[in-house]
C-alpha positions as CSV (number, residue, x, y, z in Angstrom):
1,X,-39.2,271.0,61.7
2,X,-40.9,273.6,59.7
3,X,-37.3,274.6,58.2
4,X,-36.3,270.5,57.3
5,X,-39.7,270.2,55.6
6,X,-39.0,273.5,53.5
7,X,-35.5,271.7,52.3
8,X,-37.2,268.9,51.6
9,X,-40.5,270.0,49.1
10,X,-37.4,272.2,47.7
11,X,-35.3,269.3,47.2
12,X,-37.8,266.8,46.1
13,X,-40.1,269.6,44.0
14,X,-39.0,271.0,40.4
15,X,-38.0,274.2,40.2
16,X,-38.3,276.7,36.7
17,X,-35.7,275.6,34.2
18,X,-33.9,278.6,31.5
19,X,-35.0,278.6,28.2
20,X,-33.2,276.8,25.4
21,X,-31.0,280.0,24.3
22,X,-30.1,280.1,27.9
23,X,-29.2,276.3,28.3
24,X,-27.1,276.6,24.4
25,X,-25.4,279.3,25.8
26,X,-24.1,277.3,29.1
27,X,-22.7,274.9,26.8
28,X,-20.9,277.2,24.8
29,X,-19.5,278.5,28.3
30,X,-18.5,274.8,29.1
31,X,-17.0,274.1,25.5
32,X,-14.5,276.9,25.8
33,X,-13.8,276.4,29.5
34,X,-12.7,272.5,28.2
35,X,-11.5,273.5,24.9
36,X,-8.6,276.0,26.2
37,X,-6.2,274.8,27.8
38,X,-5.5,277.3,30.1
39,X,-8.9,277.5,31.9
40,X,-9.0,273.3,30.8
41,X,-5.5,273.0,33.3
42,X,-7.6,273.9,36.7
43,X,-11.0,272.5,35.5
44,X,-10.2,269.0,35.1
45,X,-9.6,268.9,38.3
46,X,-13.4,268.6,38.9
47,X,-13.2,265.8,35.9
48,X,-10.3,263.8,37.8
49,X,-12.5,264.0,41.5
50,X,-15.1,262.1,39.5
51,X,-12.8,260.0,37.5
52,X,-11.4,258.6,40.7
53,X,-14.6,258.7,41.9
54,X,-15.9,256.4,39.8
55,X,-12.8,253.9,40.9
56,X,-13.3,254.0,44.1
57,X,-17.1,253.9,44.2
58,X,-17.0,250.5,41.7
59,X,-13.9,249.1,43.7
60,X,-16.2,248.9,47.6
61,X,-19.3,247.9,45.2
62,X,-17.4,244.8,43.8
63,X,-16.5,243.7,47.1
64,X,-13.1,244.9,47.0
65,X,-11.3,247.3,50.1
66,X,-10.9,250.9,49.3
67,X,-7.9,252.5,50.6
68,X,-7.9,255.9,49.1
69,X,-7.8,258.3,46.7
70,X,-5.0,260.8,46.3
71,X,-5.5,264.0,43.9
72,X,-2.5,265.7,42.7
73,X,-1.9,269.3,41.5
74,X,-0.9,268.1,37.9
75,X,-4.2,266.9,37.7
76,X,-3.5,263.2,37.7
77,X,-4.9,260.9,40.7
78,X,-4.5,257.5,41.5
79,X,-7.3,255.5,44.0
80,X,-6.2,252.5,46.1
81,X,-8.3,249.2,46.6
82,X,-7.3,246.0,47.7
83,X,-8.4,242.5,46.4
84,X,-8.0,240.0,44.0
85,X,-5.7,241.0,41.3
86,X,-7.6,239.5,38.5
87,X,-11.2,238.8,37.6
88,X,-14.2,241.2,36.8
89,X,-13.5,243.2,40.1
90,X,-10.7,244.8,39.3
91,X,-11.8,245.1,35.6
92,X,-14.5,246.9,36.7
93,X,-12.4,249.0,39.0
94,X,-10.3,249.9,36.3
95,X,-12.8,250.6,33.8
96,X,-14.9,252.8,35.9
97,X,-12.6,255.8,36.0
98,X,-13.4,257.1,32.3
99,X,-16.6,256.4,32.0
100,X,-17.6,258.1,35.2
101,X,-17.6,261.6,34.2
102,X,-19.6,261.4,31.3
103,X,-22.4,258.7,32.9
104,X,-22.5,261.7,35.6
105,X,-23.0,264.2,33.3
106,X,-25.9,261.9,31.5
107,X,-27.6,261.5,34.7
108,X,-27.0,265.3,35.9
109,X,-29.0,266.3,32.5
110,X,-31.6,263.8,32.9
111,X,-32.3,265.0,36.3
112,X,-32.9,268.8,35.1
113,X,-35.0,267.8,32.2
114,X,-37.2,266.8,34.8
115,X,-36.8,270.1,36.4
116,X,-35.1,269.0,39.0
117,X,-32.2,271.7,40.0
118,X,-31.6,272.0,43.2
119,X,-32.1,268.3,43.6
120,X,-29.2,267.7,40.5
121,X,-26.6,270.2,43.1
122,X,-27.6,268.7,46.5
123,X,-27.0,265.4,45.1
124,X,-23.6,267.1,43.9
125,X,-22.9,267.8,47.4
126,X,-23.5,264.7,49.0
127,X,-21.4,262.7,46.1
128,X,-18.3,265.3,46.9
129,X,-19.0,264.9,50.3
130,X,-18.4,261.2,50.4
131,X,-15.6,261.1,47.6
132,X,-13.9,263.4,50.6
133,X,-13.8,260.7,53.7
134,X,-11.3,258.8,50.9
135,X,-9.1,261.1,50.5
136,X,-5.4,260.7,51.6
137,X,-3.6,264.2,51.1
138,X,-3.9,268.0,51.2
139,X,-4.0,268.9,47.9
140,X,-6.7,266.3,46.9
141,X,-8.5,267.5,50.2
142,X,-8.2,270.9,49.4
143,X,-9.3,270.7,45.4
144,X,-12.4,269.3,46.7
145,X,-13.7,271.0,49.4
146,X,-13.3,274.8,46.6
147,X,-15.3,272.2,44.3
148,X,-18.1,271.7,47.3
149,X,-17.7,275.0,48.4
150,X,-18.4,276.7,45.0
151,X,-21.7,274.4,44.5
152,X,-22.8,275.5,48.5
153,X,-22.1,279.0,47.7
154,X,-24.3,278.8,44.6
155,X,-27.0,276.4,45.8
156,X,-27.5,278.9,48.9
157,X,-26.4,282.3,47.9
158,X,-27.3,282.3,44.4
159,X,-31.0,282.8,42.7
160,X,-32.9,280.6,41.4
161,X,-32.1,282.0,38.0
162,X,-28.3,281.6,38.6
163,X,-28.8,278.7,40.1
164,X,-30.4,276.7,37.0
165,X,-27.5,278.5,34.6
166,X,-24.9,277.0,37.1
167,X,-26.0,273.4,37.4
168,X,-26.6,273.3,33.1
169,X,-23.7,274.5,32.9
170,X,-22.1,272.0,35.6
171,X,-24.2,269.5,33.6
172,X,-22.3,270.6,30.0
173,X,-18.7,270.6,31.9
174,X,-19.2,266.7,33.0
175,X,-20.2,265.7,29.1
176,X,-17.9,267.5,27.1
177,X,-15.1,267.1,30.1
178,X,-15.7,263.4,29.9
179,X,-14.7,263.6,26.1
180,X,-11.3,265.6,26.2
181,X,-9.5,262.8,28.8
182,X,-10.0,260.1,26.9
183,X,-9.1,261.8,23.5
184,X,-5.5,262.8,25.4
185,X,-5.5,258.6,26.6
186,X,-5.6,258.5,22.8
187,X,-2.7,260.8,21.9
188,X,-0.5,260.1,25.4
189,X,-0.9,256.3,26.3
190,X,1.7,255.0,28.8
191,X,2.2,251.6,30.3
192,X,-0.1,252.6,33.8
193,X,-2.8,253.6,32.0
194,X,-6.1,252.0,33.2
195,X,-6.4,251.2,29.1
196,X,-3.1,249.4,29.3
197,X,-3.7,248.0,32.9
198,X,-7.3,246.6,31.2
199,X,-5.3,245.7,28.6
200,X,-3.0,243.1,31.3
201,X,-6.3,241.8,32.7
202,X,-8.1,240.6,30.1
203,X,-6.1,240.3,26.7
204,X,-8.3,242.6,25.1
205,X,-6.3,245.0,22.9
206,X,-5.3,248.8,24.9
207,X,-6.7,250.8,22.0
208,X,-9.9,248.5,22.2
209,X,-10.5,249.9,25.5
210,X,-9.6,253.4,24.6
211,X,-12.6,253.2,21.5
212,X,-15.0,251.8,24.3
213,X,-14.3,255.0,26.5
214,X,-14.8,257.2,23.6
215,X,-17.8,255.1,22.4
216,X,-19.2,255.5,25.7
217,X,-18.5,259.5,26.4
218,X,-19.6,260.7,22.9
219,X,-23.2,258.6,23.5
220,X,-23.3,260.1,26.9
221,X,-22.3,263.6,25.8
222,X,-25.4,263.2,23.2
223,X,-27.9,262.0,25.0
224,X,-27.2,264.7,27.5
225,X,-27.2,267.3,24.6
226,X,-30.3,265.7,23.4
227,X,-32.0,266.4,27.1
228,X,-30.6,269.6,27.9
229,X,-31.8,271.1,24.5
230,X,-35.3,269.2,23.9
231,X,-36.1,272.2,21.3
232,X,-35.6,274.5,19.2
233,X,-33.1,277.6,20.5
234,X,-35.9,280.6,20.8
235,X,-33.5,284.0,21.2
236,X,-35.2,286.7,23.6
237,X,-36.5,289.9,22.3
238,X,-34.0,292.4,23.6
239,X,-36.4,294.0,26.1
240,X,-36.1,291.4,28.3
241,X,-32.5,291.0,28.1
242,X,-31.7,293.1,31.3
243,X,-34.7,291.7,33.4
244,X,-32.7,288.6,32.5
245,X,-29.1,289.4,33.5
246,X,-29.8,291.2,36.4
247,X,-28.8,288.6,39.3
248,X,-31.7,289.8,41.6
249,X,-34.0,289.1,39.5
250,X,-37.0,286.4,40.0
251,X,-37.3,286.2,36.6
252,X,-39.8,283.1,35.9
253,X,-38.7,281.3,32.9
């Protein structure tokens, strides 16, 4: 009892959060991660877990019958619900998928603004735990449990310093990853995109759809910005610098 009341003050209490240089610098890290497309062709594999996510979470909360999710190594995935074929259901089925990521990313920075870290990756956990009971093959299986294994690993390994610099930057990924999909949706529309399929179901213009995405991911990714980086960016003196890289540290921030 004495070790499940421990998790819990930890999970429910706040925890030290990195100074603004520190939280700038995170984003930086997450920028180029999204802007290359190198290191971009394995991370959005985290983007499309939420993406589909989002589908499948929307699809059982608007009464229709999810039947899985499937992940696939190009990165694309594809979640199956049953229902009506029309009405706001399935609109908001279809709409949920892009602006997942970014809403996530919002709430993820809202959540360590309050100083709330290991709260922000537990919750982590426990979304990629349930997005894994719906999914249908090995690859999607595989890409996340690495994804839950890499936030475990940091959650309970980790310091708390390292901790905080991993969720913020976790916290950047999801805004400024929510961004880049919907700005290829742009450039590389095809008929079975969920703008197009939106498109079918209501008679609102594709490229309507597509601006509402962006509209949507840009606010998000500034209000996030706006949370993470409250301040101005204070750089440290360079005598505290190695205190502050050194992962054993217990550097209070």
């Amino acid at each position: 009892m004495s070790v499940l009341t421990e998790l819990w003050h930890r999970l429910i209490g706040t925890q030290p959060v990195p100074p603004s240089w520190v939280v700038a610098a995170s984003g930086l890290a997450a920028l180029a991660i999204v802007a290359n497309r190198g290191t971009w062709r394995l991370s959005r594999n985290v983007i499309t877990i939420a993406h589909e996510g989002g589908h499948a979470l929307v699809s059982v909360l608007s009464g229709r019958r999810l039947d899985g999710i499937r992940l696939h190594a190009d990165t694309s995935g594809v979640t199956y619900s049953r229902g009506r074929g029309s009405g706001p259901g399935i609109v908001a089925t279809t709409a949920a998928g892009y602006l997942t990521p970014p809403l996530l990313g919002a709430g993820s920075a809202w959540l360590l603004a309050s100083r709330h870290v290991t709260a922000m990756l537990w919750l982590a956990v426990l979304l990629l735990a349930v997005t894994i009971l719906a999914i249908r093959n090995a690859y999607g299986v595989l890409a996340v449990l690495v994804t839950i294994g890499a936030v475990i690993a940091v959650t309970w390994l980790a310091s708390p310093v390292i901790q905080a610099v991993f969720a913020y930057a976790c916290s950047w990924f999801l805004l400024l990853g929510g961004v880049r999909p919907v700005l290829e949706l742009r450039g590389r529309r095809h008929r079975m995109s969920d703008a197009d399929q939106l498109a079918r179901l209501t008679g609102v213009p594709a490229g309507l759809w597509v601006l509402t995405f962006a509209v949507v991911a840009v606010a998000a990714m500034l209000l996030g910005a706006r949370l993470l980086i409250p301040g101005q960016v204070h750089l440290p003196a360079a005598a505290g610098l190695p205190r502050l890289l050194n992962p054993a540290s217990r550097y209070r921030w």
